[in-house]
C-alpha positions as CSV (number, residue, x, y, z in Angstrom):
1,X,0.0,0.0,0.0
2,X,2.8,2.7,0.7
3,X,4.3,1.9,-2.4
4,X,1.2,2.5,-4.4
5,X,0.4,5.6,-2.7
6,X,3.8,6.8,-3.1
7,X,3.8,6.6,-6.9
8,X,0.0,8.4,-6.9
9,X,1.7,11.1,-5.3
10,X,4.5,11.0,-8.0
11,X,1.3,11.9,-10.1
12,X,0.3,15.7,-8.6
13,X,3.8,16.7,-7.6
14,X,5.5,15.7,-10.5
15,X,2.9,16.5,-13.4
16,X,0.6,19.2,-11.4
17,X,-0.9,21.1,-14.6
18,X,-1.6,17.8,-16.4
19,X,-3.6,16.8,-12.6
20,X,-5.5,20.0,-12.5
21,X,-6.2,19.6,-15.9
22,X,-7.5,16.4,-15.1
23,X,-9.4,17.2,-12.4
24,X,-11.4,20.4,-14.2
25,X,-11.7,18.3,-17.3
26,X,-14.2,15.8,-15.5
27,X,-15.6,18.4,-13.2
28,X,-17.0,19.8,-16.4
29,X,-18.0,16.2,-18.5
30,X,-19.9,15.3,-14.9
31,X,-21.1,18.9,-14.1
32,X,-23.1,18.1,-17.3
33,X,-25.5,15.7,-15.3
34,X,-26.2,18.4,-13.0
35,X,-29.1,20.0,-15.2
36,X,-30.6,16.3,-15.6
37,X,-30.7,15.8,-11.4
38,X,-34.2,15.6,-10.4
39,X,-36.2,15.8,-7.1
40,X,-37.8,12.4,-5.4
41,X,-40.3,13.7,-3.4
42,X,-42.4,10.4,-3.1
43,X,-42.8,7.6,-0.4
44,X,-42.6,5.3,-3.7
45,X,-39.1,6.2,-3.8
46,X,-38.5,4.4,-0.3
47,X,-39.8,1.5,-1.2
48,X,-37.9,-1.6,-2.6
49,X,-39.7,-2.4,-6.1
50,X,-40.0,-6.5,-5.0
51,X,-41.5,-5.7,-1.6
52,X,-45.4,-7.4,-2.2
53,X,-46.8,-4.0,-0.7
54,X,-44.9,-1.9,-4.0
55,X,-46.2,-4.1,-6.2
56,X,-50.0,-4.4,-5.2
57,X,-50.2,-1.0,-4.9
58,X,-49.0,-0.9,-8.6
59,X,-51.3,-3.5,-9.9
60,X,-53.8,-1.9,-8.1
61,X,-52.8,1.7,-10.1
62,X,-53.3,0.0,-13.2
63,X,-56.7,-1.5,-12.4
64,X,-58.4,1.6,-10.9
65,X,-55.9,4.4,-11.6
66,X,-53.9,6.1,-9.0
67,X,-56.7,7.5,-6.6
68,X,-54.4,7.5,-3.9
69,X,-53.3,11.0,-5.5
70,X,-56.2,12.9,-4.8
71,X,-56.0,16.8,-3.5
72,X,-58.8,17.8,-1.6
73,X,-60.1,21.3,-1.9
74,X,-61.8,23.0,1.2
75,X,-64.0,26.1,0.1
76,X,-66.2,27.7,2.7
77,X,-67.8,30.9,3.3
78,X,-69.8,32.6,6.2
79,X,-72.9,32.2,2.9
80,X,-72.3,29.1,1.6
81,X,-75.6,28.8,0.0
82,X,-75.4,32.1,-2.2
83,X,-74.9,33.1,-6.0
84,X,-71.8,34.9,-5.7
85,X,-70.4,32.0,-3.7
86,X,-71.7,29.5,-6.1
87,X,-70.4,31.4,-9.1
88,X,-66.5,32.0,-7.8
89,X,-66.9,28.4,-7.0
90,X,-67.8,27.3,-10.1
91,X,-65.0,29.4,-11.8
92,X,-62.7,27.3,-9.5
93,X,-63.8,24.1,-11.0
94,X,-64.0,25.2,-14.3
95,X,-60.4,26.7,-13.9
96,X,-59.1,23.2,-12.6
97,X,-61.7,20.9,-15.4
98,X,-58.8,22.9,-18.4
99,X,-56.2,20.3,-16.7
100,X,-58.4,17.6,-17.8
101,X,-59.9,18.5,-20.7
102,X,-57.2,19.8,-22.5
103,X,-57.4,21.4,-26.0
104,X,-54.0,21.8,-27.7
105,X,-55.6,24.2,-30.6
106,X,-57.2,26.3,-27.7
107,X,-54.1,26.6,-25.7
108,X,-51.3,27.2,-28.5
109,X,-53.6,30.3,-29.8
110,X,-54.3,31.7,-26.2
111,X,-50.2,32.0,-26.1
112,X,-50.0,32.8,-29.9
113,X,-52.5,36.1,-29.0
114,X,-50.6,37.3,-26.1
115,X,-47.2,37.2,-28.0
116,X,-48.8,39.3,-30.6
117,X,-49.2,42.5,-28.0
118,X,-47.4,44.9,-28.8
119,X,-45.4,46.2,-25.7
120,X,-42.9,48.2,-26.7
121,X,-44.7,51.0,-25.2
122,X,-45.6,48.9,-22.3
123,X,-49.4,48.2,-21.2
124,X,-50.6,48.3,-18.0
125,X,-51.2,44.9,-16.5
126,X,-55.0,45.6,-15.9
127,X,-55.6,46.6,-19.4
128,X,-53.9,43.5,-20.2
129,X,-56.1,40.9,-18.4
130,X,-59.4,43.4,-19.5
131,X,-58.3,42.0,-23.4
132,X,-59.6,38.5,-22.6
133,X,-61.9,39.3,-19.6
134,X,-65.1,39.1,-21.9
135,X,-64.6,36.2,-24.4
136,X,-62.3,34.2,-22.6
137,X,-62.7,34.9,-18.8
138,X,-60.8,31.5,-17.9
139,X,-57.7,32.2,-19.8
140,X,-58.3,36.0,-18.1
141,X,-57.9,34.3,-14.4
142,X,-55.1,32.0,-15.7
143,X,-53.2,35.2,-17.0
144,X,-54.3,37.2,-13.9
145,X,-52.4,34.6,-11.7
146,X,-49.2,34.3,-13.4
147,X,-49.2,38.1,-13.8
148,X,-49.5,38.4,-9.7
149,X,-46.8,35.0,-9.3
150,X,-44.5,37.6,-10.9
151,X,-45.1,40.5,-9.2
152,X,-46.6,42.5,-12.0
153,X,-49.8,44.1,-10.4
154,X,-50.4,47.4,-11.1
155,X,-47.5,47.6,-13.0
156,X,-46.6,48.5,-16.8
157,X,-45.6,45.6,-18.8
158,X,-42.6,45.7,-21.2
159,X,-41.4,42.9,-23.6
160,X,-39.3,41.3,-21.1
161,X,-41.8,41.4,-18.9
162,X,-44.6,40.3,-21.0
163,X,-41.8,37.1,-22.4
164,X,-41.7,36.1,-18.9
165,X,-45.3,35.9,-19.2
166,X,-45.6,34.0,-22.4
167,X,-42.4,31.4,-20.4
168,X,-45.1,30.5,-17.3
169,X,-48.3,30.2,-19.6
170,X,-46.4,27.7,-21.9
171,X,-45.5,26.0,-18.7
172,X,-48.9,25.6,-17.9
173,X,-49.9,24.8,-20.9
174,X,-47.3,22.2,-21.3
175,X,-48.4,20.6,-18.1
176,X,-52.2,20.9,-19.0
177,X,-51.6,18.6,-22.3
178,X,-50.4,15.7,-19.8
179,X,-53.5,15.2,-18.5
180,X,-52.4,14.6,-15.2
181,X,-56.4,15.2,-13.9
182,X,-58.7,12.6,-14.3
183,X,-61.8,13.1,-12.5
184,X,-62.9,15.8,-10.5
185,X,-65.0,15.2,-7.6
186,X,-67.5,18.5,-6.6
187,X,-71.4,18.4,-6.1
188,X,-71.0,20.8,-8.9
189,X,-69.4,17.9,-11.5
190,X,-70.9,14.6,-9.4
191,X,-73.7,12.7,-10.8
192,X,-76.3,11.8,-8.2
193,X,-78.7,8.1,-8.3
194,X,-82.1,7.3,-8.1
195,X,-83.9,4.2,-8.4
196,X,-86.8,3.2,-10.1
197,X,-88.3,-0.1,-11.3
198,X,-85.6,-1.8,-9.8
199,X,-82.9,-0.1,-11.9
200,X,-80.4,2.6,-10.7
201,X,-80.6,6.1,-12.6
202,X,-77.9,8.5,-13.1
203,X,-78.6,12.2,-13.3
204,X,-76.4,15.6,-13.3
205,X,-76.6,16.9,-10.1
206,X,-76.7,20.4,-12.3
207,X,-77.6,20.9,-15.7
208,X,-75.4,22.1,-18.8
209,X,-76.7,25.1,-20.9
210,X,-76.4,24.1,-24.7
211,X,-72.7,26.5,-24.2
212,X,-71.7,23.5,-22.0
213,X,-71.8,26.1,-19.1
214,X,-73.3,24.9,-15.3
215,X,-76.6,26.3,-14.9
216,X,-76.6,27.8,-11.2
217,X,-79.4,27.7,-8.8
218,X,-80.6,31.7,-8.8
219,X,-83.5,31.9,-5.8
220,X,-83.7,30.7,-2.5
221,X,-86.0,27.7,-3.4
222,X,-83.6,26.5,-5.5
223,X,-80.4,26.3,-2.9
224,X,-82.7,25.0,-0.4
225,X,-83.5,22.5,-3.4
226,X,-79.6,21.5,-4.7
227,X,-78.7,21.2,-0.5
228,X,-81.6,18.8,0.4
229,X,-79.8,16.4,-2.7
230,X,-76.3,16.8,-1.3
231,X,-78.1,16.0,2.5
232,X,-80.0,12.8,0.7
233,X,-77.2,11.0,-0.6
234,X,-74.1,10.4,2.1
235,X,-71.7,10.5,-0.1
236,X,-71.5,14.5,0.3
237,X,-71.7,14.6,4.0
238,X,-68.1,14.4,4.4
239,X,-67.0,15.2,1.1
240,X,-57.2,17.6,-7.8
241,X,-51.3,18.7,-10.8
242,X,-50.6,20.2,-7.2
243,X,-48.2,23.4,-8.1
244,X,-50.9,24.4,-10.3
245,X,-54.5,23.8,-8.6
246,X,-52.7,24.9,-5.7
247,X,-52.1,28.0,-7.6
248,X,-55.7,28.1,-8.5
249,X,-57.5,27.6,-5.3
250,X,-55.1,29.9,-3.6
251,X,-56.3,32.7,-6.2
252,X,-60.1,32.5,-5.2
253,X,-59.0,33.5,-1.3
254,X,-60.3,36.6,-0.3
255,X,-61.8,38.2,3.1
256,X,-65.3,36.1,2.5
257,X,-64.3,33.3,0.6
258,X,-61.5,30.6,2.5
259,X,-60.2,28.0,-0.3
260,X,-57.7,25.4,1.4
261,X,-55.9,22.0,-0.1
262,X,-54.7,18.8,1.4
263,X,-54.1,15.6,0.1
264,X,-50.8,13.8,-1.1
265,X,-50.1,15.7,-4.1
266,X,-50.0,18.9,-1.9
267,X,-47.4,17.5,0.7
268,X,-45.6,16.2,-2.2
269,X,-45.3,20.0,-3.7
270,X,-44.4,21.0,-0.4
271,X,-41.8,18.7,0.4
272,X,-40.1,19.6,-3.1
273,X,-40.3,23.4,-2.6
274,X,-38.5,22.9,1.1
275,X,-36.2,20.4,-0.9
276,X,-35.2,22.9,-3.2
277,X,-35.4,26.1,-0.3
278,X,-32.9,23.9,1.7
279,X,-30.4,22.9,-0.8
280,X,-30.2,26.6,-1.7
281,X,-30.2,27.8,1.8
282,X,-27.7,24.6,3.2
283,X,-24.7,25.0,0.9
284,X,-23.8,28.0,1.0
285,X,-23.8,28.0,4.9
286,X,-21.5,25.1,5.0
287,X,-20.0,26.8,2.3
288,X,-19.4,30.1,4.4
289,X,-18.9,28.0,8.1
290,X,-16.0,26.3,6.2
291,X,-14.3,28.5,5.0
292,X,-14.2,30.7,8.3
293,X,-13.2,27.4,9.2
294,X,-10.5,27.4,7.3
295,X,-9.2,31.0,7.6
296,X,-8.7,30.6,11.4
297,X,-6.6,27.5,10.5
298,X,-4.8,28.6,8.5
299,X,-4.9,32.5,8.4
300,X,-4.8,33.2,4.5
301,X,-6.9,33.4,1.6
302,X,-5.0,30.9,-0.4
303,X,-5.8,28.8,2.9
304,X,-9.8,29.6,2.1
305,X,-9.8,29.1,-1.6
306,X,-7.7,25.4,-2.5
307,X,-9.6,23.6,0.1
308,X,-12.4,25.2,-0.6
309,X,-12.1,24.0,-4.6
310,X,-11.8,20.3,-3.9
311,X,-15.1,20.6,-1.8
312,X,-16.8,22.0,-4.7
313,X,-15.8,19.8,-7.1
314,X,-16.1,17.0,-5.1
315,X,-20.2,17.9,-4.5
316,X,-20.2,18.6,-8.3
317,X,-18.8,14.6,-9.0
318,X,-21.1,13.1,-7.1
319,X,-24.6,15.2,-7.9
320,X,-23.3,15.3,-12.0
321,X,-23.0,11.9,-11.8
322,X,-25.8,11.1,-9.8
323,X,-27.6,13.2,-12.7
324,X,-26.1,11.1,-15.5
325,X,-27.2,7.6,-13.8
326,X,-30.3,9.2,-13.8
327,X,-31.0,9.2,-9.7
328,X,-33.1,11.5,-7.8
329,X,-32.3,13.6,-4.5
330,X,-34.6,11.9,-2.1
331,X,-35.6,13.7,0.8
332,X,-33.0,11.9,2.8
333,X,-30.3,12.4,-0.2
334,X,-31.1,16.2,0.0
335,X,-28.6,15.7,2.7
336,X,-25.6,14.6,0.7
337,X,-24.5,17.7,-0.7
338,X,-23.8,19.8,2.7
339,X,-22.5,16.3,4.4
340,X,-19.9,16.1,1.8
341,X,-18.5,19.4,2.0
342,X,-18.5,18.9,6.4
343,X,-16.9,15.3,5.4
344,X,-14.5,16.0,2.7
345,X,-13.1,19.2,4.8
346,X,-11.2,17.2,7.0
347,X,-9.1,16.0,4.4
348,X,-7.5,18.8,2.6
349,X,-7.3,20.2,6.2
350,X,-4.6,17.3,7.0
351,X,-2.8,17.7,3.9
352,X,-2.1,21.7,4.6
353,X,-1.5,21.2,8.0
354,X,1.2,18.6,7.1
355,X,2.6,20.6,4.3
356,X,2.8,23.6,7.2
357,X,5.1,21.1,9.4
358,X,6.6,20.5,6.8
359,X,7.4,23.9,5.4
360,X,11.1,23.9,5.8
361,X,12.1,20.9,4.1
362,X,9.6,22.1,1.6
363,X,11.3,25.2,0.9
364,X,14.6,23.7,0.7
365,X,13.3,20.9,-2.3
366,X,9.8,21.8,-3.0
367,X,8.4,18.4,-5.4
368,X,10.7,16.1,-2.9
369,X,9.4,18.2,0.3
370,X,5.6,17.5,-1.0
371,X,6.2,14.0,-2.0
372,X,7.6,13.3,1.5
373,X,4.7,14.8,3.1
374,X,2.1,13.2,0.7
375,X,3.7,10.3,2.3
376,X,3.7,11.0,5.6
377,X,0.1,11.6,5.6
378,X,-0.8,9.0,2.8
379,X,-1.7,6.2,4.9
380,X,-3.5,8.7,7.5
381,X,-5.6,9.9,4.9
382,X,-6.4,6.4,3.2
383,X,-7.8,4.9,6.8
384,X,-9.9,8.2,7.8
385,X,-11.4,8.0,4.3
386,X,-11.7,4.2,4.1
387,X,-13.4,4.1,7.5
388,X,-15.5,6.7,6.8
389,X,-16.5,5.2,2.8
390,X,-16.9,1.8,4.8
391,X,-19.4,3.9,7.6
392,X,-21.6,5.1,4.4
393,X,-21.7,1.8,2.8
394,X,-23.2,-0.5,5.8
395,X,-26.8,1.6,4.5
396,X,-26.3,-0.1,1.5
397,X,-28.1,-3.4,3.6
398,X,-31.2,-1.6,4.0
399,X,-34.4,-2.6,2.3
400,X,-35.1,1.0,1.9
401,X,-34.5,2.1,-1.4
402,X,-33.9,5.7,-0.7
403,X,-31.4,5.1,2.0
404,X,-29.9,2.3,0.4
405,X,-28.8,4.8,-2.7
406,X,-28.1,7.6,0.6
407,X,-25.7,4.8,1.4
408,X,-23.8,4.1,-2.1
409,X,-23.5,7.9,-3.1
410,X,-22.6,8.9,0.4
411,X,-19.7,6.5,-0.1
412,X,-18.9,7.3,-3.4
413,X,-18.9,10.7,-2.5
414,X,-16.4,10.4,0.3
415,X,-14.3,8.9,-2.0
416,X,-14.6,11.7,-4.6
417,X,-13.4,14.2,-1.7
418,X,-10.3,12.2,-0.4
419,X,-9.3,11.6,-4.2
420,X,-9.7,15.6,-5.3
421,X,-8.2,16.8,-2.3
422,X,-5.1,14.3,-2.6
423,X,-4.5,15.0,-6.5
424,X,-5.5,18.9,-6.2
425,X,-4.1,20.1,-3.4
426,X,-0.4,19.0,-3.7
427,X,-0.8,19.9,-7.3
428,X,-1.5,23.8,-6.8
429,X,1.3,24.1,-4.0
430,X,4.0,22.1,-6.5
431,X,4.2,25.8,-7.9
432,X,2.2,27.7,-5.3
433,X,4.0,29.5,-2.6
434,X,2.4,27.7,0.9
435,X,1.5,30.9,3.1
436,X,0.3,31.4,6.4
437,X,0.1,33.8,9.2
438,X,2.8,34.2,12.1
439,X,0.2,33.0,14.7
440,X,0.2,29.2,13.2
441,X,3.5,29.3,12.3
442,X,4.1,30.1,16.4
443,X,2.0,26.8,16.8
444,X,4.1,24.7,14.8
445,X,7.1,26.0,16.9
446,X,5.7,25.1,20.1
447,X,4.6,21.6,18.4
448,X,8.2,21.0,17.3
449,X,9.7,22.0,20.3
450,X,7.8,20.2,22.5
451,X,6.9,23.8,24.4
452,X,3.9,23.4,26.7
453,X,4.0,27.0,27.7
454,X,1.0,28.5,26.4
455,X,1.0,32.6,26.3
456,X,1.6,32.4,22.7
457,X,-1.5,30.3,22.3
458,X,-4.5,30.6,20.6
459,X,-8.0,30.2,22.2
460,X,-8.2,26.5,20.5
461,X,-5.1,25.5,21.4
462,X,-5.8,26.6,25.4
463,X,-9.2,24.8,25.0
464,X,-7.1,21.7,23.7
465,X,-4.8,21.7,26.3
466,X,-7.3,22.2,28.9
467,X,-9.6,18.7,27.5
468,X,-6.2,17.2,27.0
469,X,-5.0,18.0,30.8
470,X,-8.3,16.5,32.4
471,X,-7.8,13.6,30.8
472,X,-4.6,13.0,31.8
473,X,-4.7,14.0,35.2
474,X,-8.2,12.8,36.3
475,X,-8.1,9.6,33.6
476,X,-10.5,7.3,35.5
477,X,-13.1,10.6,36.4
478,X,-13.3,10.6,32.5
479,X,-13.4,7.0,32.0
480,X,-16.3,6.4,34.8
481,X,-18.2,9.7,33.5
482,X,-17.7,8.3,30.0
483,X,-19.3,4.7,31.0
484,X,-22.1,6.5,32.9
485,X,-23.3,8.4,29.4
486,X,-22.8,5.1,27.5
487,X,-25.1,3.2,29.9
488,X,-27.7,5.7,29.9
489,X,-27.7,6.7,25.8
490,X,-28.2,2.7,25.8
491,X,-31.2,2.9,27.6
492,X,-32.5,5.8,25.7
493,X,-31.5,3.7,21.8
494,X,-34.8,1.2,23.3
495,X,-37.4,4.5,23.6
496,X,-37.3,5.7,20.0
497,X,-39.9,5.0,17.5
498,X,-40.2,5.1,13.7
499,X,-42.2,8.0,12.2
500,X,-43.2,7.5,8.1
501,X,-45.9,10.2,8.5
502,X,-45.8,12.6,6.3
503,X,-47.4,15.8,8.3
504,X,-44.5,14.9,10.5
505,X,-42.0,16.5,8.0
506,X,-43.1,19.6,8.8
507,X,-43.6,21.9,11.5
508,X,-47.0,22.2,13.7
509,X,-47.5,25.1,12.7
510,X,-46.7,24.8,8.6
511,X,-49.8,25.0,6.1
512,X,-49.7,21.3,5.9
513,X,-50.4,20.5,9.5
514,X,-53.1,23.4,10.1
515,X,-55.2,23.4,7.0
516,X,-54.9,18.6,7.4
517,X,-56.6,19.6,10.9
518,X,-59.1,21.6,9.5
519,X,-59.9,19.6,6.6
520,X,-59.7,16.5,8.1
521,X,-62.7,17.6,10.3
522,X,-65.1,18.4,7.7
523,X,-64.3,15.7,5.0
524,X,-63.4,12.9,7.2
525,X,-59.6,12.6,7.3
526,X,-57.0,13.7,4.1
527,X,-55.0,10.2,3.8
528,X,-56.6,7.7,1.9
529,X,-56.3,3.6,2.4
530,X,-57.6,1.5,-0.6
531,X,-59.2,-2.1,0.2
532,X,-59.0,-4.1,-2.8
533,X,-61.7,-7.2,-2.7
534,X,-61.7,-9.9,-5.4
535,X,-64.4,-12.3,-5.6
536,X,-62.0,-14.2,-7.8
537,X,-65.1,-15.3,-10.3
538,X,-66.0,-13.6,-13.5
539,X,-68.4,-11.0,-13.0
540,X,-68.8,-11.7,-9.1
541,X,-68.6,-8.7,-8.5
542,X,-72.4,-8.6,-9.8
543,X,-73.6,-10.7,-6.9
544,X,-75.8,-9.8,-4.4
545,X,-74.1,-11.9,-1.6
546,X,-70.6,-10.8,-2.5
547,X,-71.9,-6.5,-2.3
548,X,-73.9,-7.6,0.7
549,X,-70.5,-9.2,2.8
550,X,-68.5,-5.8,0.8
551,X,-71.3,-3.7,2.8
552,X,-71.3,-5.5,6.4
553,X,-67.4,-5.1,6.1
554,X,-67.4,-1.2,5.3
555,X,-70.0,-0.9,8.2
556,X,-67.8,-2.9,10.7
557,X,-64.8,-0.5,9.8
558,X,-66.7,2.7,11.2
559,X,-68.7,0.8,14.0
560,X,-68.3,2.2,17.2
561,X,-66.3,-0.8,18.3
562,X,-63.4,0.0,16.0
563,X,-63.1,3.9,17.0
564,X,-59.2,3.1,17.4
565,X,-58.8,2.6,13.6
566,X,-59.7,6.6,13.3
567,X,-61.6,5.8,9.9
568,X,-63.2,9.3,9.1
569,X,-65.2,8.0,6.2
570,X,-65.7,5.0,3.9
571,X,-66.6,4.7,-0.2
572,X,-67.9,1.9,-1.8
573,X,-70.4,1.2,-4.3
């Protein structure tokens, strides 16, 4: 092993422009996968795609569709029962019913009549939405809320302005033609049942004009007519692509009119937009708390700045090539960039630090002075690393897909880092100048001479030699305090408890939490289970004993007796 490692080091001292070349040449080819990294924000991604529960649920998705990716939608009002309410509601619907009915020719010459504005002038926003209002109000409301998601109220629009415009309708559009909506339950779309001669009857709950527009109910008579329906038939007692119907309903909120969404689409949404906040938000601050890191070891910039490169390319390796491989950042993988950089720190850290003990012999023969030290610390950095790569890759044992992939690229990543900062950093100082400030250079003076005299030191050198004292001096203090920790953490491994719910990713007080409390009280719950029966006989679905023992099974699930199941509501035919 130490001869191997010495001739890798032969590699970066001896040809350093040909390593950095290297190194920047496949930071580029795998920084290409970086645009092609996607966000898993799914349970499906945690589950292994042989376990019997995936593969139900799968068959079960291809019988009846995926209804387990339903969004409720909460609307209530002090005047429930009202035309104004009724009409804003029915705007909703119809705004949502595009994303299931889509038509191409409709859509491409909605975009095609906005790019045709002039606005070289500029137009005020309100004057544009008032050019649609009266023969296409929908498309109106749809323009209204990408013109407020960009902060354009009451503001004149210029041809940048308006292009960013055209960017988010095509987006919308673009999602709309996928169809992603396939039924939209509402007592305003819902057909209700009657029976007669034996023989079940569908009807509109409300009729169509011959526009194919929803006729309202107008007087009094007629609300108290279209409420005594929804009170007949049970099913409305406790009774749809997420960004954008979230979008939607959140545009019909006002001071009178309270819109709210739940369902799994909606924490899925969620959970990507925090994915994406985070990873923005995370980076940089390990970013920033390393390099200070950095500065007060080693007190210059070029101390900041090489380190601070192999971190950065290291994080670019793995996510590019996670991106080419075609992986997704799971929630838990969302982790992996910011662990790298605390990870991979250490080791460029032990490199410098040697090179600074070093400094002398250095100066005297620089390539044979960095060879020595590559050396010295070779085998040092080869265990930390191999320990650490070995740490990562026991996840790999797990039945959980997403941490089982956590696992692989955490280890692979770890590698990346140890590898970078190895070939890179003895590299740059083969014709770099290694500086530092007089206050480490003081430290490696002491260290040499042995010198435990510490008015020269620095506040983590006192703190050092303070720990470092105790544990000489008062050994078996340490040793019994240390057992007494271990016993009791022990005890404490045997009180925790797995959590898969999703709420529980988020605060008590986040959207998700309040408005699954609020809903869940008026429609039953916002998680769905599905019960899959099969009669196993053609047709037997058809018999009367088999929908009689379906029945006495959905009542026994909400009878009093099983309270402690927590079933809101049941639906069956």
């Amino acid at each position: 092993m130490e001869k191997f490692l010495s001739r890798f080091f032969n590699i970066p001292v001896y040809h350093p422009k040909k390593t950095i070349v290297f190194l920047i040449a496949v930071t580029v080819l795998l920084g290409l996968g970086l645009p092609g990294l996607e966000f898993e924000n799914s349970l499906s991604g945690m589950m292994p795609r042989h376990d019997i529960e995936y593969v139900t649920n799968e068959n079960v998705k291809a019988v009846y569709g995926n209804n387990g990716k339903f969004i409720i939608i909460d609307v209530s009002s002090g005047s429930m029962m009202s035309r104004d309410t009724f009409i804003r509601t029915d705007n909703l619907i119809t705004d949502i019913e595009e994303f299931r009915n889509y038509n191409d020719e409709l859509e491409r010459s909605r975009i095609k009549r906005v790019s045709a504005i002039d606005a070289g002038q500029g137009i005020d926003s309100a004057e544009l939405l008032v050019m649609f209002e009266a023969d296409d109000p929908v498309f109106s409301r749809t323009l209204s809320r990408k013109i407020k998601k960009l902060f354009y109220e009451n503001k004149i629009i210029y041809k940048s302005e308006l292009n960013k415009i055209i960017s988010e309708l095509e987006n919308t559009r673009a999602v709309k033609e996928k169809k992603y909506v396939d039924e939209i339950l509402s007592p305003f779309t819902m057909k209700g049942l009657s029976g007669k001669d034996d023989t079940l009857i569908t009807y509109d709950l409300m009729s169509m004009d011959s526009e194919g527009r929803r006729i309202l109910p107008e007087t009094e008579k007629e609300f108290m007519e279209f409420e005594a329906v929804l009170r007949h038939n049970p099913a409305y007692l406790k009774g749809i692509v997420a960004r954008e119907i979230f979008e939607i309903a959140g545009s019909y909120n006002s001071s009178d009119l309270r819109v709210l969404t739940q369902g799994e689409p909606v924490l899925y949404k969620q959970i990507y937009d925090y994915m994406q906040s985070d990873l923005m938000f995370f980076v940089p601050l390990v970013l920033l708390v390393i390099s200070v890191i950095f500065f007060l070891n080693f007190g210059t910039l070029q101390g900041v700045l090489v380190p601070l490169a192999t971190l950065i390319m290291a994080d670019i390796w793995l996510l590019g090539l996670m991106g080419h491989l075609g992986f997704r950042l799971s929630v838990l993988g969302i982790s992996l960039p910011p662990l790298m950089i605390s990870v991979g720190s250490s080791y460029s850290i032990h490199i410098i630090n040697r090179f600074l003990i070093d400094k002398e012999s250095i100066a005297l023969d620089r390539k044979a002075g960095l060879h020595g030290s590559m050396k010295t610390i070779g085998m040092t950095l080869f265990l930390a690393s191999i320990t650490t790569v070995i740490g990562f890759a026991t996840n790999m044992a797990t039945q959980v897909s997403s941490i089982f992939e956590w696992g692989v690229f955490a280890a692979i990543g770890t590698f990346f880092a140890v590898f970078i900062a190895a070939l890179f950093v003895p590299a740059v100082f083969s014709f770099v100048e290694i500086r530092t400030s007089a206050n480490i250079i003081n430290t490696i003076l002491k260290w040499r001479s042995k010198n435990n005299s510490s008015d020269k030191a620095g506040a983590a050198d006192r703190i050092v030699e303070f720990l470092a004292g105790i544990a000489v001096k008062h050994h078996r203090a340490v040793l019994a305090a240390a057992m007494i920790f271990a016993v009791i953490s022990t005890a404490g491994v045997f009180r925790i408890r797995t959590e898969t719910s999703l709420p529980s990713y988020f605060k008590a007080d986040d959207y998700i939490n309040t408005s699954s409390v609020e809903i869940g009280e008026k429609f039953g719950g916002t998680m769905g289970l599905n019960i899959l029966i099969n009669t196993k006989n053609a047709d037997g679905v058809k018999s009367s004993e088999f929908l009689n023992r379906v029945e006495r099974a959905r009542d026994w699930l909400v009878s009093a007796e099983n309270s402690d199941l927590h079933i809101g509501r049941t639906d069956a035919f």
